[in-house]
Backbone bond lengths (Angstrom), bond angles and torsions (degrees), N, CA, C in turn:
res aa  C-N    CA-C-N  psi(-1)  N-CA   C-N-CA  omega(-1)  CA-C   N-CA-C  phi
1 X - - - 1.467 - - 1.530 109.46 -
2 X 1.396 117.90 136.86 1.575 105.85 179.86 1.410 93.66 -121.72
3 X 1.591 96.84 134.77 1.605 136.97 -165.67 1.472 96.65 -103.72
4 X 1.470 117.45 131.38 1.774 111.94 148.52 1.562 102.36 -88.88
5 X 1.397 104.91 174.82 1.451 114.54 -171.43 1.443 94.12 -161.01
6 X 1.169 115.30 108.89 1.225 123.38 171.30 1.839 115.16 -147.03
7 X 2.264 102.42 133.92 1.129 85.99 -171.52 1.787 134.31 92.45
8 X 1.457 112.00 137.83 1.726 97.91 -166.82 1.794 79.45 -147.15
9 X 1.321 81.03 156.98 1.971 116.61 -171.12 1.592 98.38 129.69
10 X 1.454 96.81 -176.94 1.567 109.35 177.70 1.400 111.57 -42.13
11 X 1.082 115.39 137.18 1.458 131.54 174.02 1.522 116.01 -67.76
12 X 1.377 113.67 130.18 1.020 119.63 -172.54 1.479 117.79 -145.66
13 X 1.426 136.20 106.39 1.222 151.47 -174.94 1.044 115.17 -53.79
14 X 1.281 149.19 113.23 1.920 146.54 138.54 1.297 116.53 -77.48
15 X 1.828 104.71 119.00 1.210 92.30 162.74 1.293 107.68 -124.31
16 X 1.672 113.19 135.07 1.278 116.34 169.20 1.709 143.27 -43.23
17 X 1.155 109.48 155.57 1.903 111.39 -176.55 1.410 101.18 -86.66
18 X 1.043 83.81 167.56 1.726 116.29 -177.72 1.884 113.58 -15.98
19 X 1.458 110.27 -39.16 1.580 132.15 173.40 1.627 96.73 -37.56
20 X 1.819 104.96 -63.17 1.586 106.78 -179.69 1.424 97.10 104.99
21 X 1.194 131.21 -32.54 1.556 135.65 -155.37 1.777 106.06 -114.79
22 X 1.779 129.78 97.61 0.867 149.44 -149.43 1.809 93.03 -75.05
23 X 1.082 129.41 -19.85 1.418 124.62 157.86 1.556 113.05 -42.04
24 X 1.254 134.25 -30.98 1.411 141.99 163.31 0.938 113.45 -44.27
25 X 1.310 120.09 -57.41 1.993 134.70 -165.32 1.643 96.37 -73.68
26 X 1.514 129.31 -12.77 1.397 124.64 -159.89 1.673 112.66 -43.72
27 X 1.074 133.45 -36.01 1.649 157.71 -173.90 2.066 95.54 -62.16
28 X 1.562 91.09 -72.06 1.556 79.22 171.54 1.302 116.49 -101.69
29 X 1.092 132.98 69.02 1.410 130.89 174.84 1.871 84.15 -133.31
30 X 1.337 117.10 -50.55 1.433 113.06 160.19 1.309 126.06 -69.40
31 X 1.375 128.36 -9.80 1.440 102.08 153.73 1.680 138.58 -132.88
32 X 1.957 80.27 32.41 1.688 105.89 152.76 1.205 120.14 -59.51
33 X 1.079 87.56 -63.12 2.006 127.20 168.02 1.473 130.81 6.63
34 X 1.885 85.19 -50.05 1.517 105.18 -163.93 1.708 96.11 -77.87
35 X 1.669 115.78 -40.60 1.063 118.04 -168.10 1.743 116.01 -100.00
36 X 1.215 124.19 -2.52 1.180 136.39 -162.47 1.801 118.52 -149.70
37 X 1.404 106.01 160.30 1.353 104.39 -175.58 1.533 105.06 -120.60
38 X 1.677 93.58 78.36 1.467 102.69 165.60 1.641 161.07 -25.13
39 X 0.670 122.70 96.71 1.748 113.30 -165.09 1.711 119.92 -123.91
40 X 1.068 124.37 92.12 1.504 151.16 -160.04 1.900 103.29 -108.38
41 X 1.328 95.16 152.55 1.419 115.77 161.86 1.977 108.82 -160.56
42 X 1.343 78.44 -168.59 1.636 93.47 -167.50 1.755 72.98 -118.64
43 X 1.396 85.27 149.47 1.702 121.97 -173.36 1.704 113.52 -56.83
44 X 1.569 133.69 91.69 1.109 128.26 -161.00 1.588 114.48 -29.37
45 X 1.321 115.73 -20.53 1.906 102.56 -168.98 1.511 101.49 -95.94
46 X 1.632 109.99 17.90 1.420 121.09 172.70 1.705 123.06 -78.62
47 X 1.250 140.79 44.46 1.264 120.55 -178.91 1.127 128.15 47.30
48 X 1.738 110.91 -63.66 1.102 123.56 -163.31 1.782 102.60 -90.12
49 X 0.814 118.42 -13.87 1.503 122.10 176.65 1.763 118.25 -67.60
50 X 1.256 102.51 -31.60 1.179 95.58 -170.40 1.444 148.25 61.10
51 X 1.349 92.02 41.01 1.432 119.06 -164.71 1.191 117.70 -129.96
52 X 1.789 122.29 134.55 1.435 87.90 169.47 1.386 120.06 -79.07
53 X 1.822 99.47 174.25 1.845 107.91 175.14 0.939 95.80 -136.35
54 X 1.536 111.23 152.00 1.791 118.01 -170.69 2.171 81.95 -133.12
55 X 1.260 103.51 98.20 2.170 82.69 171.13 1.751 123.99 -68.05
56 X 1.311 103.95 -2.57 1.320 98.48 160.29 1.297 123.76 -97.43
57 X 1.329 135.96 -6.59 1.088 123.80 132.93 1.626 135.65 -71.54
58 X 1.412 118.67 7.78 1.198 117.85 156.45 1.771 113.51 54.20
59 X 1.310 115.90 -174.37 1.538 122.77 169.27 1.461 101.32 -9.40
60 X 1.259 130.05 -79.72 1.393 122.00 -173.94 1.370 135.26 -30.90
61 X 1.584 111.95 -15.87 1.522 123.40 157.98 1.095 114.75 -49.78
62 X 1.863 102.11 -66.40 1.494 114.84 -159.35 1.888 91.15 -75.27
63 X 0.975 154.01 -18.28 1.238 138.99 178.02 1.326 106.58 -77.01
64 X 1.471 139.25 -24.64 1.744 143.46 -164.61 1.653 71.33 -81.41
65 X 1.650 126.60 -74.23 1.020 110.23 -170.30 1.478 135.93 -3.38
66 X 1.799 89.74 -74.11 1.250 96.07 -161.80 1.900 120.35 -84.28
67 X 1.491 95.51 -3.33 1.649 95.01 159.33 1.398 104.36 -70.55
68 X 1.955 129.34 -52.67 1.010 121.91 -149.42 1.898 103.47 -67.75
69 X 1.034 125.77 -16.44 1.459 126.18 -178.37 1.588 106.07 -95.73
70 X 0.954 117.75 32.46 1.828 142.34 168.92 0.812 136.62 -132.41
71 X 2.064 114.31 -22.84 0.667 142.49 149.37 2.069 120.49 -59.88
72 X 1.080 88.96 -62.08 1.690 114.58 172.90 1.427 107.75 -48.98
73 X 1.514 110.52 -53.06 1.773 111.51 -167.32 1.593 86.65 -88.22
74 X 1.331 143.35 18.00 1.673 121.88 169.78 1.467 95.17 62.29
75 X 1.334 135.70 30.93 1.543 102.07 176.50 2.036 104.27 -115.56
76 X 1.252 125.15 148.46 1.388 101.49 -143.00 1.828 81.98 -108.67
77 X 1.335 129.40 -16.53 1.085 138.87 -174.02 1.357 125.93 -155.21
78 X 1.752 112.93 125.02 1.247 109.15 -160.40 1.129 115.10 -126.97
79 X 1.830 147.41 156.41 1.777 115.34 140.83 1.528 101.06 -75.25
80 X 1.559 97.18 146.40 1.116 118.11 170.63 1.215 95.97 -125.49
81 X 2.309 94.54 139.01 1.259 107.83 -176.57 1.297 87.61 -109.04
82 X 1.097 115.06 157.29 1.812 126.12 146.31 1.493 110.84 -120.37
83 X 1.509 115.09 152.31 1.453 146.25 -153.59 1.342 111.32 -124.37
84 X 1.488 115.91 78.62 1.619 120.16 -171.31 1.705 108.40 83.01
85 X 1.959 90.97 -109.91 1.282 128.91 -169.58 1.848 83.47 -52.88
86 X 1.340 124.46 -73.18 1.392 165.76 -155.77 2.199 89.00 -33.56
87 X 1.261 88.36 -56.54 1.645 113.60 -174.29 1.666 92.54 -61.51
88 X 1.186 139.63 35.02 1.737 115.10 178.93 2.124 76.80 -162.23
89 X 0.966 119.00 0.20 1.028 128.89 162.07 2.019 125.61 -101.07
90 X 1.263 97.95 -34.25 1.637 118.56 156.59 1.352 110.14 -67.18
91 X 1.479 125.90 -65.47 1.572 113.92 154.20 1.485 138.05 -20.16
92 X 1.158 99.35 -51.63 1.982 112.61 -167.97 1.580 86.46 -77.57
93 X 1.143 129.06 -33.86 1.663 131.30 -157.62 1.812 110.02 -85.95
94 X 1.368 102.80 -36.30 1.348 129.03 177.56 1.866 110.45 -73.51
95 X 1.130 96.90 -31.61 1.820 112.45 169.57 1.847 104.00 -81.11
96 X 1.148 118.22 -58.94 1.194 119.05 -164.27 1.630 112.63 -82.87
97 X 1.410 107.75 -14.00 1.316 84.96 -169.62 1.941 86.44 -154.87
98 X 1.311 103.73 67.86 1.197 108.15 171.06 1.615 141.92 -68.69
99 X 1.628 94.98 -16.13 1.724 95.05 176.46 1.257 101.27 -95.10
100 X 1.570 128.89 3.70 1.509 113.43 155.07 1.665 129.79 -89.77
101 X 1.236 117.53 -13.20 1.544 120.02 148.19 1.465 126.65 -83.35
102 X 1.730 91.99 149.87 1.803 98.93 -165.69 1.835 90.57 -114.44
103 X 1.359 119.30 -19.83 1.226 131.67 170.42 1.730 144.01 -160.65
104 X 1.067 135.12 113.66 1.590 119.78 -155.00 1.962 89.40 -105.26
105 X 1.611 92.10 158.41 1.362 102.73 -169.92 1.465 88.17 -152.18
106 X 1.261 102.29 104.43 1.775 107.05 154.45 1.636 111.88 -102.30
107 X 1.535 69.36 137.61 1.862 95.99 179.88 1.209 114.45 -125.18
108 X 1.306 125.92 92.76 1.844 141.89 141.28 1.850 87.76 103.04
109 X 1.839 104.02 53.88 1.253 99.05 -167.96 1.306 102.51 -102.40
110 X 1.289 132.06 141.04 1.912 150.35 -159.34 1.941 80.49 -64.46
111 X 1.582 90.01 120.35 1.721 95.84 158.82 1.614 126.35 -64.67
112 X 1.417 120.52 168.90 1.242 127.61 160.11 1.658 111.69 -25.21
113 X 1.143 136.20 178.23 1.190 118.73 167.60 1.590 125.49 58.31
114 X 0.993 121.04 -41.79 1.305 121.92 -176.21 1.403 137.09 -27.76
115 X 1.089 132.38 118.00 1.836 133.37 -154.07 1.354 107.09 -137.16
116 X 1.569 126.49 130.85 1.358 124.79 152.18 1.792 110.54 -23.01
117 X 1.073 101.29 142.91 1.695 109.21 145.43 1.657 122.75 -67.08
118 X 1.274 108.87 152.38 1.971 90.70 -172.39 1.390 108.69 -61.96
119 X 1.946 112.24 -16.88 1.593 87.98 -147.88 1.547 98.99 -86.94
120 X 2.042 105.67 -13.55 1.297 128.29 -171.23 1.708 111.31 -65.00
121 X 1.681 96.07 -28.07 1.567 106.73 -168.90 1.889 105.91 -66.71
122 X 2.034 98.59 -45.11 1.241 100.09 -174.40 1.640 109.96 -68.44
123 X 1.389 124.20 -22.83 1.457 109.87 168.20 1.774 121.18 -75.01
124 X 1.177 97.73 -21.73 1.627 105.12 150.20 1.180 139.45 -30.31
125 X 1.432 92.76 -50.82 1.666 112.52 -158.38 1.921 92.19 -90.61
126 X 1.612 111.84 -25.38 1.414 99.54 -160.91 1.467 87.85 -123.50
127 X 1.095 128.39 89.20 1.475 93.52 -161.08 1.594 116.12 -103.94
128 X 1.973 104.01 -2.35 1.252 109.86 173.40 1.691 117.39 -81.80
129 X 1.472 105.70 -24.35 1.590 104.73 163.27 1.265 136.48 -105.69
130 X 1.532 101.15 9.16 1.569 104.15 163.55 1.529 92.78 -131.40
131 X 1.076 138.35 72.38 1.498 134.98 162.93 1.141 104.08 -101.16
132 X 1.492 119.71 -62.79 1.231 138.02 -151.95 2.017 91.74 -70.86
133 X 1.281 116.35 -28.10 1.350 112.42 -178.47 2.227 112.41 -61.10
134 X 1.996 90.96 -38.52 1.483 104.14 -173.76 1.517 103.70 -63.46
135 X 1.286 100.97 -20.08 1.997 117.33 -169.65 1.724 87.94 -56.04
136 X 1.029 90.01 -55.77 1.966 108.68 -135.65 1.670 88.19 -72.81
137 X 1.250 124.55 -56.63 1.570 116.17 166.85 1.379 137.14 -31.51
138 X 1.696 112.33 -45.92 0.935 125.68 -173.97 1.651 133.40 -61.72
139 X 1.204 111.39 -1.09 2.058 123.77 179.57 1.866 75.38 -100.63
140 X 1.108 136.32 -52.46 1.233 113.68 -166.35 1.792 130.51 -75.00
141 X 1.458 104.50 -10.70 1.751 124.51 -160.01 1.950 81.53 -89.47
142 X 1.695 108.26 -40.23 1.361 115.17 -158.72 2.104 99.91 -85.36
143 X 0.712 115.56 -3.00 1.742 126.54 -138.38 1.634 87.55 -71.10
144 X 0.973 139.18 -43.50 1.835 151.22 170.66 1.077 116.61 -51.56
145 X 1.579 115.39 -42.70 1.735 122.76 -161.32 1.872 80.69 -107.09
146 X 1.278 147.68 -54.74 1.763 97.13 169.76 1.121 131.19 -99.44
147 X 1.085 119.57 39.14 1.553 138.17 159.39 1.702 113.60 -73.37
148 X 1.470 96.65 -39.44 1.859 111.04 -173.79 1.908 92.17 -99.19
149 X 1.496 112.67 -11.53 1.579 95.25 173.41 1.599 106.94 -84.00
150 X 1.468 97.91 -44.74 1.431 85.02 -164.20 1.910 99.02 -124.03
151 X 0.980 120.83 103.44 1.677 128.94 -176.72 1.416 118.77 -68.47
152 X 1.184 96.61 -37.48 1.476 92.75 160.26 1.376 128.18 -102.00
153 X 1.614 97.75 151.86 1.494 106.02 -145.62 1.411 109.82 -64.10
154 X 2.293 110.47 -38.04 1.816 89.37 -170.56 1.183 103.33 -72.72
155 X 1.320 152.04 -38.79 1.317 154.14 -176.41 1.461 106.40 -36.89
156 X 1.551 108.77 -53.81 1.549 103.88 168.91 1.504 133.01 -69.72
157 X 1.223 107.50 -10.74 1.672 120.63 169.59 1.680 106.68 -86.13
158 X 1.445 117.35 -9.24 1.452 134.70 -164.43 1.620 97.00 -80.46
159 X 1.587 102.21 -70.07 1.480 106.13 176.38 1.132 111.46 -73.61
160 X 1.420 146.41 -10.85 1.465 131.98 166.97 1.103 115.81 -79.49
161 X 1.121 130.85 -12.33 1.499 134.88 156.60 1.322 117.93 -77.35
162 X 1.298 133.64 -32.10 1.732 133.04 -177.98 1.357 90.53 -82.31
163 X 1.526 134.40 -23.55 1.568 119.51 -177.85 1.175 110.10 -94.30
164 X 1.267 136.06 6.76 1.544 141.42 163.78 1.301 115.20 -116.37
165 X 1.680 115.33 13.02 1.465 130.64 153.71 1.377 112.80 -62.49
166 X 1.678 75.22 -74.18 1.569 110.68 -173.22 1.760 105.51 -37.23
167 X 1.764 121.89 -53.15 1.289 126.66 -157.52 1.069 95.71 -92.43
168 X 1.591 141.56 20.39 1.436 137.57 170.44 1.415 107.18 -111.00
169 X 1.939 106.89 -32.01 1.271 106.02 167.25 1.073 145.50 -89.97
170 X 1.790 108.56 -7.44 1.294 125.54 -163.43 1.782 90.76 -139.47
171 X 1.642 134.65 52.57 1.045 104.05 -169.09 1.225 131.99 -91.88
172 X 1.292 149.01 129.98 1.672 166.15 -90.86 1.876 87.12 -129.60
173 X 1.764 103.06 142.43 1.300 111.73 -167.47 1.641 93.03 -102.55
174 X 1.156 102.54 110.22 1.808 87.24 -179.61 1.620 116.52 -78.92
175 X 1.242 109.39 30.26 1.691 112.67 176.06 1.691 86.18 -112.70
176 X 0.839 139.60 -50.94 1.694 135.89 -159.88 1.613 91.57 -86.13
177 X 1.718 136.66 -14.41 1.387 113.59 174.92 1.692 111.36 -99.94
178 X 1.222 87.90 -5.01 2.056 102.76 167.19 1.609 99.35 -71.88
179 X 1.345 104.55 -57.62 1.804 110.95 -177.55 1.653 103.37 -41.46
180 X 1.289 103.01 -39.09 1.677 95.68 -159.69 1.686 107.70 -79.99
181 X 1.450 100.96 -36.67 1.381 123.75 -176.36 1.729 96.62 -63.89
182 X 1.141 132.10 -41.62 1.499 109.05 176.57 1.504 114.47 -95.06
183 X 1.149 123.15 -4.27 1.513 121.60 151.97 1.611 129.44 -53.31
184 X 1.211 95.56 -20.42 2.036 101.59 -175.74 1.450 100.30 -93.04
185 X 1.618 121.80 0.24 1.019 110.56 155.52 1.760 130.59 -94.70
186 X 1.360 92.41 18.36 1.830 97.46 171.81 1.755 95.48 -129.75
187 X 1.215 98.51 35.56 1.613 94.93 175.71 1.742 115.39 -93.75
188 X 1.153 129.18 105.71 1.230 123.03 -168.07 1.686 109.41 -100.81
189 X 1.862 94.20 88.17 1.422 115.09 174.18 1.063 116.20 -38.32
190 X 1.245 128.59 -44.53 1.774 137.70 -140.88 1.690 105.00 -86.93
191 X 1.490 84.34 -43.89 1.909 92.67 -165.87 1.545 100.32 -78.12
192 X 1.419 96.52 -20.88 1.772 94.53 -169.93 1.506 109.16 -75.56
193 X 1.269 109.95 -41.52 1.728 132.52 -168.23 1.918 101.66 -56.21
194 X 1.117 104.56 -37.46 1.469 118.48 -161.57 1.508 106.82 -80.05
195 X 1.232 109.27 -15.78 1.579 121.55 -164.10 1.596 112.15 -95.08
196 X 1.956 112.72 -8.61 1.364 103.83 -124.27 1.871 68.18 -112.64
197 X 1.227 119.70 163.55 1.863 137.14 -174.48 1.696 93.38 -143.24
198 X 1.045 136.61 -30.51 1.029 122.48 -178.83 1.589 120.09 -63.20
199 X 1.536 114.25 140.75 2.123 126.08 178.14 1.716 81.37 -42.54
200 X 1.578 108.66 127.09 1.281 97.30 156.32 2.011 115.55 -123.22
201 X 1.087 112.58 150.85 1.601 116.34 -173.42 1.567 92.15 -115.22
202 X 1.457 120.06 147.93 1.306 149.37 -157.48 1.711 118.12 -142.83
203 X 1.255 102.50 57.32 1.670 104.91 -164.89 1.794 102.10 -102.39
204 X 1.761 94.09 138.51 1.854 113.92 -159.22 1.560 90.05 -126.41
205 X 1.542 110.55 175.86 1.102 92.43 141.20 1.652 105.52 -119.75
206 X 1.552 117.86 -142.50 1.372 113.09 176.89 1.619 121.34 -72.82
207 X 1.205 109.92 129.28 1.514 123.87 170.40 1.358 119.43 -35.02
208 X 1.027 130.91 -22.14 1.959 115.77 162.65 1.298 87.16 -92.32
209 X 1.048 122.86 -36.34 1.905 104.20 -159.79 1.675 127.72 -61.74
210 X 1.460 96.62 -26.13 1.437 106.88 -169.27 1.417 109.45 -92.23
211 X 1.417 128.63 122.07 1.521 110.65 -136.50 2.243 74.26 -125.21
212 X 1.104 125.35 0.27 1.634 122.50 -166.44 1.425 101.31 -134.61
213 X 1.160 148.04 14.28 1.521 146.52 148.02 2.093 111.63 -141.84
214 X 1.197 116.81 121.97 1.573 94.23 -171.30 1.937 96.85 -77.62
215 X 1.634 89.97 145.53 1.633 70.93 -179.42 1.522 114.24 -96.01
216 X 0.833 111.51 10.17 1.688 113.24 158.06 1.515 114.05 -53.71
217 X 1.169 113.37 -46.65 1.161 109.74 167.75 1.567 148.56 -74.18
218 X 1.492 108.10 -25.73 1.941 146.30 126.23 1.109 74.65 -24.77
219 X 1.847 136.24 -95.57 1.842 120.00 -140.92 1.379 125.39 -60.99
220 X 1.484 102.49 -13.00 1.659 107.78 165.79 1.546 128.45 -22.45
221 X 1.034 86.87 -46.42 1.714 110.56 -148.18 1.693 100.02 -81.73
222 X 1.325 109.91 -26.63 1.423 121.11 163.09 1.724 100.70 -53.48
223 X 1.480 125.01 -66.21 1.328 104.81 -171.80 1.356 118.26 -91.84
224 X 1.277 126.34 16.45 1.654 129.90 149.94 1.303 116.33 -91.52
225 X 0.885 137.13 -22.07 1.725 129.99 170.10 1.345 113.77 -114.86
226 X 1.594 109.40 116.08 0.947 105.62 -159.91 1.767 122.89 -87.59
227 X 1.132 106.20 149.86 2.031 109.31 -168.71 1.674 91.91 88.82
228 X 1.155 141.04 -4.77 1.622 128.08 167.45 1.572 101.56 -53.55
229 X 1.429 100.87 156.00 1.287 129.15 170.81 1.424 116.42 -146.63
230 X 1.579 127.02 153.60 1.443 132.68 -166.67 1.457 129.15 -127.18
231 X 1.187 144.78 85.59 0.846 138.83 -162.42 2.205 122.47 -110.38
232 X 1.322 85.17 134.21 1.692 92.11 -166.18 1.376 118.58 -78.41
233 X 0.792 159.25 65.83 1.635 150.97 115.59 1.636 119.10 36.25
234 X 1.423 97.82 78.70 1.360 85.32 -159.47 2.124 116.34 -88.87
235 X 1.147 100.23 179.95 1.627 96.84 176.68 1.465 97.99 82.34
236 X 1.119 139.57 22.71 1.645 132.19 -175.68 1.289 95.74 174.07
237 X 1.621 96.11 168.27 1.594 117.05 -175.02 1.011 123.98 -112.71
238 X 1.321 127.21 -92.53 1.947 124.71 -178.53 1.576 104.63 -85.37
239 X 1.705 127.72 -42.36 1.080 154.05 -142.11 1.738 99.40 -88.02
240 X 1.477 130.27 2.98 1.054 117.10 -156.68 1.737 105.16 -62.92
241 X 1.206 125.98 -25.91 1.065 129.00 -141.94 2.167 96.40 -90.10
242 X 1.442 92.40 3.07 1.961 101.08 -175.08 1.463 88.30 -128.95
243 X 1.419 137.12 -50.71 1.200 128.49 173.73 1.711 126.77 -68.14
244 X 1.127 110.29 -8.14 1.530 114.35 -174.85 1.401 111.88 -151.92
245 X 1.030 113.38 29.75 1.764 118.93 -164.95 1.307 106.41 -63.66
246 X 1.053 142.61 -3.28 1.557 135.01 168.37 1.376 117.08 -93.96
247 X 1.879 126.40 -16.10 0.884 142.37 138.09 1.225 110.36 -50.63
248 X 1.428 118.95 -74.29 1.702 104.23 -176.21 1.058 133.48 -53.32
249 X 1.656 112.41 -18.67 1.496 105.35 179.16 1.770 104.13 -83.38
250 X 1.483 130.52 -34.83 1.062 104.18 -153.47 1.972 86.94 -78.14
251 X 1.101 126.94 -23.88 1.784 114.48 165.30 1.699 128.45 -40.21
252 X 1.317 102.77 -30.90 1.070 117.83 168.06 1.539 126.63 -103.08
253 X 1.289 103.67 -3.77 1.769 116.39 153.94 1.427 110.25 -74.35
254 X 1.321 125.64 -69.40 1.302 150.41 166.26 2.073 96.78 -11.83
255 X 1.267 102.68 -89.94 1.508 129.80 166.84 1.482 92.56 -22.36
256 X 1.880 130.34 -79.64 1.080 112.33 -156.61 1.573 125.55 -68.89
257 X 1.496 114.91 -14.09 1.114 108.50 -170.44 1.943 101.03 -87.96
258 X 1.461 124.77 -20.62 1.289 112.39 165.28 1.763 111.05 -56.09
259 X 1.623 102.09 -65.99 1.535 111.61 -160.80 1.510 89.34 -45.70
260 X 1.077 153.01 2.29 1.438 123.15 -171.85 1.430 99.33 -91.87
261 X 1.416 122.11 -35.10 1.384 120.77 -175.36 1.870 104.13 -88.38
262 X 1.120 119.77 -18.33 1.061 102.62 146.72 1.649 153.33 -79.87
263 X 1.267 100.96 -6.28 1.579 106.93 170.06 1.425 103.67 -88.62
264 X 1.434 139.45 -2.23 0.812 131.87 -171.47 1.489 101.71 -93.73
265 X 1.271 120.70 -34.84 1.184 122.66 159.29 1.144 156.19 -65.84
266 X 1.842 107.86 -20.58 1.182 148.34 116.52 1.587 113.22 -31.75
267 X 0.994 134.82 -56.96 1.484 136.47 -149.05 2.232 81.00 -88.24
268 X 1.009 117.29 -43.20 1.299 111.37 -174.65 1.817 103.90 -68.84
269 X 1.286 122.31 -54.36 1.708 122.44 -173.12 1.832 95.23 -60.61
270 X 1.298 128.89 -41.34 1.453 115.20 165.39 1.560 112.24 -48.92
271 X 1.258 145.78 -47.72 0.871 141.30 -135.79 1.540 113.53 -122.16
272 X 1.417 106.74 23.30 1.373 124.94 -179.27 1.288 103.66 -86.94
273 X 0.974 124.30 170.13 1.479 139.34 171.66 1.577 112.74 -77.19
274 X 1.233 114.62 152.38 1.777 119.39 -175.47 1.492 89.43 -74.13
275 X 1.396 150.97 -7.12 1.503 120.54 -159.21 1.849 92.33 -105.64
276 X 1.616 96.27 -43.52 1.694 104.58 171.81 1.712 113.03 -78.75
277 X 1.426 131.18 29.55 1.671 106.91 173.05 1.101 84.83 -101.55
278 X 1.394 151.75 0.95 1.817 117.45 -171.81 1.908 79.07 -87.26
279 X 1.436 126.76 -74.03 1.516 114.34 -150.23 2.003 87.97 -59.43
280 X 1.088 157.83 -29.71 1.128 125.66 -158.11 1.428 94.71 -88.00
281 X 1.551 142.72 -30.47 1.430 113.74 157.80 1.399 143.01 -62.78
282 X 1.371 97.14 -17.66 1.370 110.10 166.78 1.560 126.38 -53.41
283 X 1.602 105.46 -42.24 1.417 146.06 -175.51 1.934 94.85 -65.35
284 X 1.338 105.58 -57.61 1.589 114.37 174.69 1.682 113.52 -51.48
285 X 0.772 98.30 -60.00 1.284 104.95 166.31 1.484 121.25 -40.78
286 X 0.851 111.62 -90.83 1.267 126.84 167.54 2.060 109.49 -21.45
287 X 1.115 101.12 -46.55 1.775 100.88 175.66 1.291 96.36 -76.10
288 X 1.631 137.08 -36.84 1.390 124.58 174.38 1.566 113.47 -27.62
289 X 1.595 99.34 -59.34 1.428 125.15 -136.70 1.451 102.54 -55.07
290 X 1.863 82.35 -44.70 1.893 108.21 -164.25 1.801 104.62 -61.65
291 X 1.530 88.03 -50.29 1.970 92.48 -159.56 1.614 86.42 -80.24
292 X 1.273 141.00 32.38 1.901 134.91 159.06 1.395 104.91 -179.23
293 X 0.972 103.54 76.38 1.570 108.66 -174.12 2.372 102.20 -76.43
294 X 1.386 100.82 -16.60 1.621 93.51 165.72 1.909 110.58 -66.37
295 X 1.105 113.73 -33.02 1.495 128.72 -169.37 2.096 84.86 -52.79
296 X 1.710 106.08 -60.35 1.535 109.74 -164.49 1.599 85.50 -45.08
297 X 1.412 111.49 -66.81 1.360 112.47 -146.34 1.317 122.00 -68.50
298 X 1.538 136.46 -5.75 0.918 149.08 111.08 1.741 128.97 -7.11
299 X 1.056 82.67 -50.42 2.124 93.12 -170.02 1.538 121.01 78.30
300 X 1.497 118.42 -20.91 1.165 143.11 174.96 1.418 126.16 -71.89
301 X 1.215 118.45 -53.52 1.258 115.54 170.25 1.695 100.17 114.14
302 X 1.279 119.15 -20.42 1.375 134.96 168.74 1.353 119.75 -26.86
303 X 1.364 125.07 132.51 1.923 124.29 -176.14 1.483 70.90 -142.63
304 X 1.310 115.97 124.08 1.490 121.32 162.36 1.840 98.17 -125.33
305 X 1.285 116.59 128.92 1.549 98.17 171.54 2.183 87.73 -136.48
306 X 1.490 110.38 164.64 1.325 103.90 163.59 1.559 129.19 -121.37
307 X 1.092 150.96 171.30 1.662 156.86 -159.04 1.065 117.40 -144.15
């Protein structure tokens, strides 16, 4: 299996979007980096991953994955981020293998519900003769969200050039990101969300901006997992994590240094006795209420803050 390794502090997992190919994340994988001891790959049904893939086992690939590269780096507990697609793969991983996360963080990850577009479905279906068409759309679907990242113009000719590096050097099979793209439709958010104990972080960017996941549906996940919180990324849309990556990392600095004192607190309400978990959740609660009393007044459970 080939592992990147970049960077020292708490260990912290990337998993790539829908692309599959961790050359994408390059922006924040360097400025995790500064604060964290990174650990990335390219998507096991990637060639370049070096992994096996079975597609009838589905998600459960990319989750063996991402134990086996935790396994490999010795690290026994991690946050794991996921990246879109990446984020519904942090889920399944966060269910299955919960005493190895210390925190999950989805970023610009496809809500409950989530469905191709029809015209997205028919490049789906063909995806070696209409890929190159989804190619050619895509500077224009995105054209709003880096316009508000980067306003000025060479800056914006800056990153349109490192993203036509990147897709010359790392270029994406649009038959294996169709594969992935109709897999999130057997993804069962609900049952998974309900399962999950790990601090979870919920980072979007702004709602017109993000023109390829609605993030209304990203905020879901705030009221299915419970103790989630959401925070907006502002000036950009799905992409924050290539357009603002020094923003995203310190959001996800921020995040790791709470979740640590919260799994610890977590790791104690697991480990109560069956006669004491009703008053010690009760007790949880109750510190919710105090340390966000808008969350009570809400009814929701909602922490929305923005960056």
């Amino acid at each position: 299996m080939r592992i990147v390794e970049q960077g020292s502090g708490p260990a912290l997992v990337l998993i790539p979007g829908i692309q599959g190919r961790w050359e994408y994340t390059r922006p924040a994988v360097d400025a995790l980096s500064s604060a964290f001891h990174v650990i990335t790959f390219s998507l096991c049904d990637e060639p370049s991953a070096d992994f096996a893939f079975d597609s009838s086992r589905g998600f459960s690939c990319y989750v063996q994955q991402v134990r086996a590269a935790l396994d490999r780096c010795r690290v026994d507990r991690a946050i794991v981020c996921g990246i879109s697609f990446g984020g519904l793969v942090a889920l399944r991983f966060a269910v299955a293998h919960g005493d190895r996360i210390r925190g999950l963080v989805l970023a610009s990850t496809p809500g409950p519900g989530w469905h191709l577009r029809r015209r997205h479905e028919l490049y789906a279906r063909l995806p070696s003769l209409l890929g190159p068409l989804f190619l050619a759309e895509t500077p224009w679907r995105l054209r709003r969200e880096i316009a508000a990242a980067f306003p000025d113009v060479p800056a914006r000719l800056h990153f349109a050039g490192l993203q036509l590096r990147t897709l010359f050097g790392a270029p994406p099979s649009f038959a294996r990101m169709a594969g992935r793209a109709r897999m999130v439709a057997t993804f069962d958010a609900a049952g998974d969300c309900a399962r999950i104990t790990a601090p979870t972080l919920v980072v979007t960017g702004e709602p017109a901006l993000d023109r390829v996941v609605p993030v209304d549906g990203s905020i879901e996940y705030v009221s299915l997992i419970r103790g989630a919180r959401s925070v907006v990324l502002e000036r950009t849309g799905h992409l924050g994590w290539i357009t603002r990556p020094a923003d995203f990392a310190a959001i996800v600095r921020a995040f790791a240094g709470e979740s640590s004192t919260d799994a610890t607190r977590v790791g104690r309400v697991l480990s109560a006795s069956a006669e004491a978990s009703a008053d010690r959740r009760s007790l949880g609660e109750g510190e919710s209420r105090r340390s966000s009393p808008e969350n009570h007044a809400s009814g929701g459970g909602k922490d929305q803050a923005c960056w």
